[in-house]
C-alpha positions as CSV (number, residue, x, y, z in Angstrom):
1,X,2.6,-10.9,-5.8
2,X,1.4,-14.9,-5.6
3,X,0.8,-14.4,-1.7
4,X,-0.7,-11.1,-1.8
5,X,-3.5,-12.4,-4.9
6,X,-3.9,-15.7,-2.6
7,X,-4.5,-13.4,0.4
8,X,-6.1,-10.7,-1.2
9,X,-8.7,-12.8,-3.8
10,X,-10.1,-15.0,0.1
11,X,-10.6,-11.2,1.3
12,X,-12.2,-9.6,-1.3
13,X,-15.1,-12.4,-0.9
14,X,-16.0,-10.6,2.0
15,X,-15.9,-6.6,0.7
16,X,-19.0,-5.6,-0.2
17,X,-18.2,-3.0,-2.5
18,X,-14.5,-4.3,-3.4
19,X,-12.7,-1.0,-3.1
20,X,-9.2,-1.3,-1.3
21,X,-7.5,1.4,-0.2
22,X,-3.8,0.9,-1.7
23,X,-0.5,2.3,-0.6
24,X,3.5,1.6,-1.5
25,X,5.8,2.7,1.3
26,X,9.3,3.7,0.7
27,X,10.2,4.9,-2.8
28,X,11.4,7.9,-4.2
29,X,8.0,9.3,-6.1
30,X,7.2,11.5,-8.7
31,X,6.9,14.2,-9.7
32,X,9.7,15.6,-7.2
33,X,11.3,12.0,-6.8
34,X,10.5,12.8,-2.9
35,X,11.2,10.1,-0.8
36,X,8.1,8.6,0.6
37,X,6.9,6.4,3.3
38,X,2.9,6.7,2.4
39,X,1.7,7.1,-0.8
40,X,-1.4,5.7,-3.0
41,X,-0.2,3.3,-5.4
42,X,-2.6,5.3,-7.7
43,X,-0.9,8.6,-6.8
44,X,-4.1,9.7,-6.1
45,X,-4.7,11.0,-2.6
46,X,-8.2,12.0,-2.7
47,X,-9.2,8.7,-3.7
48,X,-6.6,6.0,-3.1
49,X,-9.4,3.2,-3.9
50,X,-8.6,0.4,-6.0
51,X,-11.5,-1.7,-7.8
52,X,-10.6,-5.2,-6.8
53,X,-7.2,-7.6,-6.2
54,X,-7.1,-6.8,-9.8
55,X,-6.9,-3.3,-9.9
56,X,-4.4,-2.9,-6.3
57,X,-2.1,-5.5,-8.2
58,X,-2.3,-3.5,-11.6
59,X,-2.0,-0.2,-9.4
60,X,1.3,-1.8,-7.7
61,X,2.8,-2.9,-11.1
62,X,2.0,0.6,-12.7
63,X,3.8,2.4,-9.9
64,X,7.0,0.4,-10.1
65,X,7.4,2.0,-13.2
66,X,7.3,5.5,-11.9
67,X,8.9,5.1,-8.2
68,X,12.5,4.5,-7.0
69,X,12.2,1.8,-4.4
70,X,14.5,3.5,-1.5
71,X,15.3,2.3,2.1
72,X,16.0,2.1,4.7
73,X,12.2,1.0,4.7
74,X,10.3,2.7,7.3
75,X,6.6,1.3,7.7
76,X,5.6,3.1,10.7
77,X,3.5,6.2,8.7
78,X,1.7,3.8,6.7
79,X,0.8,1.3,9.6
80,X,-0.3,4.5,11.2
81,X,-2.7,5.5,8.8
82,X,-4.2,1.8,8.2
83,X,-4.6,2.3,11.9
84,X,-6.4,5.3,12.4
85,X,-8.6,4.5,9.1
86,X,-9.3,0.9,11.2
87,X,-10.2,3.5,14.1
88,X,-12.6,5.7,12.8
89,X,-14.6,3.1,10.7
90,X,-14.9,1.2,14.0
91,X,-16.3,4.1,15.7
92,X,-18.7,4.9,12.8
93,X,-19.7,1.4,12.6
94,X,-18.9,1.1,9.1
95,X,-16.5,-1.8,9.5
96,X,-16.8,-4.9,11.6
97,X,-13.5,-6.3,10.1
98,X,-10.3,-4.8,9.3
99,X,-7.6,-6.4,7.1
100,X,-4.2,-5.3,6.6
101,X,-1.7,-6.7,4.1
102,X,1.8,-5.7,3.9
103,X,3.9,-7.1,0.9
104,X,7.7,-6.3,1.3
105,X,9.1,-7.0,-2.0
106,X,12.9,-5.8,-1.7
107,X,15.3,-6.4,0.9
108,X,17.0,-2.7,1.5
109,X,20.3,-2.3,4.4
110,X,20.0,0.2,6.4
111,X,22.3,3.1,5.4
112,X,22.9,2.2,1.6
113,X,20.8,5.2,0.1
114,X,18.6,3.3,-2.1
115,X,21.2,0.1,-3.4
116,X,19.4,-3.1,-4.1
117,X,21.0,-5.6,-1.9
């Protein structure tokens, strides 16, 4: 959490309107306790925003407490869609940079269905 409100705080200097699309990776989620690999960290998929470090670190703290963290972790779907997003707001010219921040915070083995190592 320290490195990604470091990270994050430099960053959101240079976000105009300070909106951060926010998404958890690998965790069992409600309401069907579906395992996921791309989710907003707001459960909100029209509008995944997040106002601020602030509000993407209170988002991530407020979905721990609904989500199963499960692995084996598979970050491929959600680097995917921070892709494409990168994508098409290059070719709109709405960005000029793109930032991506990944913050692993448990260690999963492959095969062990969702035990904390």
């Amino acid at each position: 959490m320290k490195a990604l409100v470091a990270v994050g705080s430099i960053c959101e200097q240079y976000d105009t309107d300070k909106l951060f699309p926010s998404f958890g990776f690998g965790a069992k989620i409600p309401p069907n306790r579906e395992i996921s690999h791309e989710f907003p960290l707001n459960f909100n998929p029209s509008n995944p925003y997040c106002a601020g470090i602030a509000g993407v670190t209170g988002a991530y703290q407020a979905a721990l407490q609904h989500v199963t963290l499960w692995g084996p972790t598979n970050a491929a779907p959600i680097i995917n869609h921070v892709a494409k997003f990168a994508q098409e707001a290059a070719q709109s010219g709405v960005a000029n940079v793109s930032v991506v921040l990944v913050a692993m915070c448990c260690v999963f083995l492959a095969g062990t269905h969702g035990e904390k190592v």
